[in-house]
N, C-alpha and C positions, 0 to 999 in steps of 0.2 A: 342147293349148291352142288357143284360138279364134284362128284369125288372118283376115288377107283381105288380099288381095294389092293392091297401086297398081298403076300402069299402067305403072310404069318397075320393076316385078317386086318391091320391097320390101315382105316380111310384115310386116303390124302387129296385134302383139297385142293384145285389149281386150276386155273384162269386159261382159258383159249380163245382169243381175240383173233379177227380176219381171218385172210385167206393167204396164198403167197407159199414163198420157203418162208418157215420156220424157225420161229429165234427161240430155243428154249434159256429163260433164265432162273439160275441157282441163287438165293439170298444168304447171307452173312447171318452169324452168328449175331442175338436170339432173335430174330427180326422175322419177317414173313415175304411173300410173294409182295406184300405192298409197299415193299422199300425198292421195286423194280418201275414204279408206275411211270417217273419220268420218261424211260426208257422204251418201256412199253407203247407208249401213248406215240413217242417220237418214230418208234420200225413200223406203228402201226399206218401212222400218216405216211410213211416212205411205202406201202405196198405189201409188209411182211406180215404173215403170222406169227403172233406172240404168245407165250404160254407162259407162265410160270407156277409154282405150287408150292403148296407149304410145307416145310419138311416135318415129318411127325413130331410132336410135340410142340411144334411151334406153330402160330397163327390159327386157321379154323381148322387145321389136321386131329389128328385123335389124340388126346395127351394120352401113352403110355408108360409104363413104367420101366420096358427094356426099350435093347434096338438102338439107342443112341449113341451110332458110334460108326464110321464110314464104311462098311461094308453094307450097312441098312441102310444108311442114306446112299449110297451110288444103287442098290437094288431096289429102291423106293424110286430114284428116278429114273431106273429102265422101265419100271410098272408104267409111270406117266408113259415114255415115250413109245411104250409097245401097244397100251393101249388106246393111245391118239394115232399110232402105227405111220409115225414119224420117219419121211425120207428128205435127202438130201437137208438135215438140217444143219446147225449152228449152235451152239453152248456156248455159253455166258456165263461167268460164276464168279461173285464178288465173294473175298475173304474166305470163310470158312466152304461158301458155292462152289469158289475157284478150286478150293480140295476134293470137294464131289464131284465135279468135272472129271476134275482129273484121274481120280478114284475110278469114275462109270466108265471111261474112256480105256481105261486098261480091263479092270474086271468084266466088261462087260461087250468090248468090242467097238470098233469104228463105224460097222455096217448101218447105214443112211445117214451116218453125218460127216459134213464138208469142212467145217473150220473149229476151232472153237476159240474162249478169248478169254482170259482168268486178270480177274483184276484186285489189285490190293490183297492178293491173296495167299493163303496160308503156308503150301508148298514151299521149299521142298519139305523143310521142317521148321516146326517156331522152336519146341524148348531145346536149351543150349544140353549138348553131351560134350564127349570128346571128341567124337567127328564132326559135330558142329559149334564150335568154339564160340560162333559170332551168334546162335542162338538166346532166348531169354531162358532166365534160370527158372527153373522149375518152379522156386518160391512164389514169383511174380502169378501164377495160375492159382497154385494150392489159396492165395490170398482171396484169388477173385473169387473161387467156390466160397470161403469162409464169408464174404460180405455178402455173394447171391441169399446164402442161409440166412445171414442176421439180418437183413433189409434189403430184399431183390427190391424193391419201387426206388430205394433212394439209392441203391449203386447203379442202376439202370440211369437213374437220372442224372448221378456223375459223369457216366460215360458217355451221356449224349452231349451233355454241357461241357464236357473237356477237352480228351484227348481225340475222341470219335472221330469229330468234324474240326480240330484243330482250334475248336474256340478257347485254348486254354494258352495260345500265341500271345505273346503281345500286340495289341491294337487288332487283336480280330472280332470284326464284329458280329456276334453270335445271334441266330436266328431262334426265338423262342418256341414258334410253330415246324421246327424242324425238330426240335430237341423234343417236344409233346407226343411227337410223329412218333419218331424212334420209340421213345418210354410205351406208347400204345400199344405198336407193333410187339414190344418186351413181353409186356405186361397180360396181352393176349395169351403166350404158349404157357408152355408147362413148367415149374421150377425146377421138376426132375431130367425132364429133355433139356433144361439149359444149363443146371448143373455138370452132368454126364459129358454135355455136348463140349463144356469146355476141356476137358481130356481126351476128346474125340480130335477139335482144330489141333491142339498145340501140341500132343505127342504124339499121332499117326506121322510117318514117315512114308512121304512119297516122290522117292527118288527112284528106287527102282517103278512107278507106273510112269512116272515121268519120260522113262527110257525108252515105254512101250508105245507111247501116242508118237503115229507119224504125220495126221492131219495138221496142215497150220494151227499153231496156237501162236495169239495175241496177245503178252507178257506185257501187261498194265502195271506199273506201279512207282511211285510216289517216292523222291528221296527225304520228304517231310513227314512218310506213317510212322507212326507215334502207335499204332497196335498193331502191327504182321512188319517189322524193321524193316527196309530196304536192301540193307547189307547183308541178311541170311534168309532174302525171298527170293524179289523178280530177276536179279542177273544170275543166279545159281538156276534157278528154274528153267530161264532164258536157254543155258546153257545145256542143261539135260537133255533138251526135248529136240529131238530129229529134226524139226521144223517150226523151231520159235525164234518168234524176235519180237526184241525187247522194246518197248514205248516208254522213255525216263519220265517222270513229271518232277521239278524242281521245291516247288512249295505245296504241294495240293495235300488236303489230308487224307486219313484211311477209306474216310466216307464220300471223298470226290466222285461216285457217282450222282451223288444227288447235290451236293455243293457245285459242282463243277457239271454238270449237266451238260453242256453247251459243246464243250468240247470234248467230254467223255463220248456222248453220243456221234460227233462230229467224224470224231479217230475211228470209233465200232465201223462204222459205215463206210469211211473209206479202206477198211479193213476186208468186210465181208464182200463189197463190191471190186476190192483190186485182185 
């Protein structure tokens, strides 16, 4: 398997498909590089190179015991991009990805990439303070570590069955081989990298990196997400960034890139090529 090493010795596995400019994509919290595949398969048939990789501890990366926390994850994916020695590229980053985008983009610098696109995702900030009022309360998190501990397979399989993909709607019709998907991709990383990871998404604060990225960015999100809320993500985010603009979706759930496929990909690409 392709890996490349960080500088504090952790292998990260990640996928490089065709030739072309370069779409790197960032996966959602506990998931892996194969929650991208629709996407993938779709820039690949359009002429792009695709990459994406598993952020440590999750999917076929290294499960460690540190490092789970956005300053590793945006240096884990410079390591990808430095050493695939990525120009003129593209970032993509759903959910918890969208914060490592956005993270690498500041810490790390704009040099070879042209656009990027953060979708359903976690920016500027999730849990509620006083400066962020419309935030979720802190409880809501401490809860989800307490059920990762007592039964990660069956709160995994809640949140694939429920709120994830919106199958918890009324008259929505829920897909069993997406939900399996999901719990796989879970079930593969580390319980400590997914633990860690959820104080990484919801209380890293990124509104001053937000301030710093000048490249277009592509503000995807959903006034139906039931996990990253609409009212304290994509039009604050929208608004921070030098050059973002915002794409509403009305009913689509958190996980509308693979629900909604058709037209997530649709939007990507008329994005990257306008």
């Amino acid at each position: 398997m392709p890996m490349v090493k960080t500088k504090d010795g952790v292998e990260i596995f990640y996928k490089d498909w065709g030739s072309g400019q370069p779409i790197v994509f960032s996966h959602g919290w506990p998931l892996s590089a194969d929650d991208w595949d629709t996407q993938m398969l779709f820039f690949l048939n359009h002429g792009y190179r695709v990459i994406a990789h598993d952020r440590r501890g999750h999917g076929r990366s290294r499960q460690v015991a540190d490092g789970h926390d956005m300053d590793h994850y945006a240096d884990d994916l410079a390591a990808v991009t430095a050493h695939l020695d990525l120009k003129n590229a593209i970032h993509v980053g759903h959910s918890t990805g969208g914060g490592e985008v956005v993270h690498y983009l500041a810490r790390h610098g704009e040099k070879g990439v042209v656009k990027a696109a953060i979708i359903s995702a976690v920016p500027p900030l999730m849990v509620k303070t006083d400066a962020n009022p419309n935030g979720t309360p802190k409880k809501v998190f401490d809860d989800f570590q307490v059920a990762l501990a007592a039964n990660r397979s069956g709160f995994y399989r809640d949140v694939a069955a429920g709120p994830f993909y919106g199958y918890n709607r009324p008259g929505a019709k829920s897909s069993e081989a997406i939900i399996e998907n999901w719990w796989r991709q879970g079930m593969m990383g580390g319980a400590k990298a997914h633990y860690d990871g959820i104080v990484a998404f919801s209380q890293t604060d990124f509104t001053e990196d937000l301030k710093k990225i000048s490249v277009p960015v592509l503000v995807m999100h959903s006034e139906d997400d039931q996990i990253v809320p609409y009212v304290a993500a994509g039009p604050l985010s929208a608004k921070l960034l030098k050059n973002g603009t915002l794409k509403t979706y009305k009913s689509f759930p958190h996980g509308m890139p693979t629900t909604e496929a058709p037209t997530i990909n649709a939007d990507l690409l008329a994005f990257i090529k306008g």
